[in-house]
C-alpha positions in Angstrom: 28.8 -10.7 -7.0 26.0 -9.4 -5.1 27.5 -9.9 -1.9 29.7 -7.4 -2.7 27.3 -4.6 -3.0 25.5 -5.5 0.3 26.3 -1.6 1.5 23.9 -0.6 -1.3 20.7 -2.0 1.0 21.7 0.3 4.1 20.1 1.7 6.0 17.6 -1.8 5.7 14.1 -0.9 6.4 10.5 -2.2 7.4 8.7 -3.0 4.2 4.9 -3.9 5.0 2.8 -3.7 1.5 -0.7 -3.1 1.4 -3.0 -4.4 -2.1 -6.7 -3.5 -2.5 -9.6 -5.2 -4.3 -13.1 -3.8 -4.4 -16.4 -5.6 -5.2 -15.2 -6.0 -8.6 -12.0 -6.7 -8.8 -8.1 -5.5 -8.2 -7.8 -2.1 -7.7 -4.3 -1.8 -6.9 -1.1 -2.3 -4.5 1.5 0.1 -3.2 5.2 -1.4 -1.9 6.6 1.8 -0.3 9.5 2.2 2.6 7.5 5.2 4.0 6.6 4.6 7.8 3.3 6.6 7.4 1.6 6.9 3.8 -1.7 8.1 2.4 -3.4 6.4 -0.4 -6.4 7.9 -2.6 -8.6 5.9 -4.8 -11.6 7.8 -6.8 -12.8 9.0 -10.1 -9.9 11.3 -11.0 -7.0 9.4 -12.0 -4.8 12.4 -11.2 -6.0 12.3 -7.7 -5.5 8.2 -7.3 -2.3 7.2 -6.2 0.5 5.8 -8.2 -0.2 1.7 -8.1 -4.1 1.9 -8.0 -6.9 2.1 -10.8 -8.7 5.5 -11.0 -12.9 4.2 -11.1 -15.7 4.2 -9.7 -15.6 3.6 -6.1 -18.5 0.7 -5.6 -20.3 0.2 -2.2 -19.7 -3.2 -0.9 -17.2 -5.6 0.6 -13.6 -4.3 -0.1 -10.6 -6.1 1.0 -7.4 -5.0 2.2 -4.6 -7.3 2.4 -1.2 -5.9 4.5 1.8 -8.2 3.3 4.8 -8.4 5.3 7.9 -8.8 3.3 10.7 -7.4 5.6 10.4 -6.7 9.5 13.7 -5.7 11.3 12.8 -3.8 14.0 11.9 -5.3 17.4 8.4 -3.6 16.8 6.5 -3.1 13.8 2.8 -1.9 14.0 0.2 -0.4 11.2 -3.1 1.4 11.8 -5.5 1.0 8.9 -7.8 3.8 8.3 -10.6 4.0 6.2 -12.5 6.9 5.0 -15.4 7.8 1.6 -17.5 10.6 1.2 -20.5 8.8 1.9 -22.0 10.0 -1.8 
């Protein structure tokens, strides 16, 4: 049955996911299409972005993990950056 709905997956895309945990725990994960995204984590929860916890924003170790679920391009590249407001 699926097989013939296959049209409904074009145009097929890229699909690299990125989760984050902060000194205490899960904070989140975002499984978007978009080839560039923005993600904000703070306080505010309507300022945090849909799939991560609004909280405090702890120093200390945080961890990023980019998954790869779907690469169909020749290339496929991310640039990480990480910015705080040093408060």
């Amino acid at each position: 049955m699926h097989k013939k709905k296959w049209e409904n997956y074009y145009p097929l895309q890229n699909l690299l996911t990125l989760s984050l945990d902060s000194p205490s725990g899960f904070r989140g994960s975002a499984h978007r299409h978009a080839p560039e995204q923005k993600h904000i984590i703070c306080p505010d929860w309507s300022k945090t972005s849909p799939g991560f916890i609004a909280g405090d924003v702890p120093a200390g170790v945080w961890k990023v993990t980019i998954s790869v679920h779907c690469v169909i391009t020749p290339d496929c590249s991310y640039e990480l950056t990480v910015r705080g407001t040093g408060r």
